[in-house]
C-alpha positions in Angstrom: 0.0 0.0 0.0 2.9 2.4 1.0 4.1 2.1 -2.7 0.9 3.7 -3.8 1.8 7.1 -1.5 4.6 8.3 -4.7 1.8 8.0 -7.3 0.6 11.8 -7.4 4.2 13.2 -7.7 5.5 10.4 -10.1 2.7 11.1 -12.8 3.0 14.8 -12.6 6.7 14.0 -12.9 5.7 11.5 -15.8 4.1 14.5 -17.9 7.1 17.0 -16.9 9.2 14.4 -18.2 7.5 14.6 -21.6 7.0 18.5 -21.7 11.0 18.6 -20.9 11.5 15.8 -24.2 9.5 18.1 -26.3 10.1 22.1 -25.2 13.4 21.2 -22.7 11.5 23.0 -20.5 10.0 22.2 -17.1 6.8 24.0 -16.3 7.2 25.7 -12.7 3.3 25.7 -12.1 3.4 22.5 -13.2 5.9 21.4 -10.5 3.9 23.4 -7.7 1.0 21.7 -8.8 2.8 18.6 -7.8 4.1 19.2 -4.7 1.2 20.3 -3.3 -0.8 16.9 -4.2 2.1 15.0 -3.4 2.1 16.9 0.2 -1.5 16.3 0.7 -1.1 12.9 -0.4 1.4 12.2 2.5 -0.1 15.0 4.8 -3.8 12.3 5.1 -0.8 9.1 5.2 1.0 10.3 7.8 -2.0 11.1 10.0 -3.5 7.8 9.1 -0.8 6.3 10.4 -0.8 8.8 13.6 3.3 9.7 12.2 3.1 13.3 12.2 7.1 13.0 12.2 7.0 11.0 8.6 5.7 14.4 7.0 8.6 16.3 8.2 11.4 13.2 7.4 9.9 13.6 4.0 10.6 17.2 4.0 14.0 17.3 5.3 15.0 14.4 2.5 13.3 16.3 -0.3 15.0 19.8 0.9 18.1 17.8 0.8 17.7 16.1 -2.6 16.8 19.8 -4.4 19.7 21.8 -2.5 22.0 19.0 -3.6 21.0 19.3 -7.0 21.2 22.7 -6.9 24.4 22.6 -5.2 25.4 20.5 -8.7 23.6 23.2 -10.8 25.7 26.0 -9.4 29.0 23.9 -9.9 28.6 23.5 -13.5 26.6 26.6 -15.2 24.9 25.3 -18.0 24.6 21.6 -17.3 21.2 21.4 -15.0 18.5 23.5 -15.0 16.6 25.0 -12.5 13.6 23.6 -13.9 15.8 20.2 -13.4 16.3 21.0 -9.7 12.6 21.7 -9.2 12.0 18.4 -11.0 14.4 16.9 -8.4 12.1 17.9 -5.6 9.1 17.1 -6.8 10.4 13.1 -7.1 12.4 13.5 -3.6 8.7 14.5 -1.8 7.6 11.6 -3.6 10.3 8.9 -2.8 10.5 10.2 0.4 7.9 8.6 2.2 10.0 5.3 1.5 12.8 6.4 3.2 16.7 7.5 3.3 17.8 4.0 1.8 15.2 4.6 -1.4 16.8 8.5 -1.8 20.4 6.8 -2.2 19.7 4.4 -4.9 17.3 6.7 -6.8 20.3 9.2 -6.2 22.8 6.3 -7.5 20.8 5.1 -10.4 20.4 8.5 -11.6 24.0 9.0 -11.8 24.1 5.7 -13.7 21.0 6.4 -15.7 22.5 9.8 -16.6 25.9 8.8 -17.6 24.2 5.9 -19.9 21.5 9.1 -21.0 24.5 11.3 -22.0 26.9 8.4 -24.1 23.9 7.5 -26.0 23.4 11.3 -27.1 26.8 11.5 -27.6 26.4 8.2 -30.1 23.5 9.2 -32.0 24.7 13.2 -32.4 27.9 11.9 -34.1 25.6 9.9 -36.8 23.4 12.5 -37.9 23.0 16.5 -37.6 23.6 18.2 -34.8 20.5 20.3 -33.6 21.9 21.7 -30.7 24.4 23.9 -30.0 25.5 22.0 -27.2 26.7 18.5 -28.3 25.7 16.9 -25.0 22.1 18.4 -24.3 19.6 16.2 -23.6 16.5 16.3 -21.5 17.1 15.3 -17.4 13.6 15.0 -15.9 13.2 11.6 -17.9 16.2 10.4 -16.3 15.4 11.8 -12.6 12.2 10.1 -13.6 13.8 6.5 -14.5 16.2 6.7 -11.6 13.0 6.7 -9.3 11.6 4.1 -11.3 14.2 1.9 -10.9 14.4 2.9 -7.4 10.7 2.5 -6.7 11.0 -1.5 -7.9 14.8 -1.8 -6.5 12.6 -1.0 -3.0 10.4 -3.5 -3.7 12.0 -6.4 -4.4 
């Protein structure tokens, strides 16, 4: 039942996902739009379950997750988005609920998933035309989205 709790967050992040494919951008209103069902959503879980400290360990991971992200985003201009970091926090409020262990791996296997993300638009930019200016653009959300996929079913098992 628990795995149910990430489902309003993980769809909005599904359509961000494809929005950031099409435009490579990341609709803030959008975003808010998911945090706040993804807060009510664990807001009514927590108090079912009489854990008022579950809302606020969910909170403290996701501010972690998007201040890390943006931490990476100030590192290296150009390379995330804030619309990227935003993204970020919308799938940490969702994952959260599962716990600190669930954060790491989504945060590992979207380090993998990236890397594999960024060789394969490497591969297929040096077949055909470039239509980027940058040679190594491609969109993240679909990747933080995978990453907490994968996560979500590495949790699971």
């Amino acid at each position: 039942m628990v795995y149910l709790i990430p489902a309003p967050g993980l769809l909005t992040a599904l359509l961000l996902a494809l929005i950031d494919i099409r435009s490579r951008r990341v609709p803030r209103l959008l975003v808010l739009l998911g945090l706040v069902l993804q807060t009510v959503t664990l807001l009514v879980f927590s108090l079912i379950r009489a854990q008022p400290m579950l809302l606020v360990q969910c909170l403290l991971l996701t501010l972690a997750s998007a201040g890390l992200q943006l931490l990476l985003a100030l590192i290296r201009p150009g390379a995330l988005g804030l619309g990227d970091v935003t993204a970020t926090g919308l799938v940490a409020l969702s994952l959260s609920v599962l716990g600190w262990a669930t954060i790491l791996v989504w945060w590992a296997m979207m380090g993998l998933l990236g890397l594999i993300a960024l060789a394969l638009a490497w591969l297929a930019r040096r077949r055909g035309p470039v239509r980027t200016h940058n040679p190594l653009s491609l969109a993240y959300v679909p990747v933080i989205l995978a990453a907490a996929v994968a996560a979500l079913i590495i949790d699971t098992v």
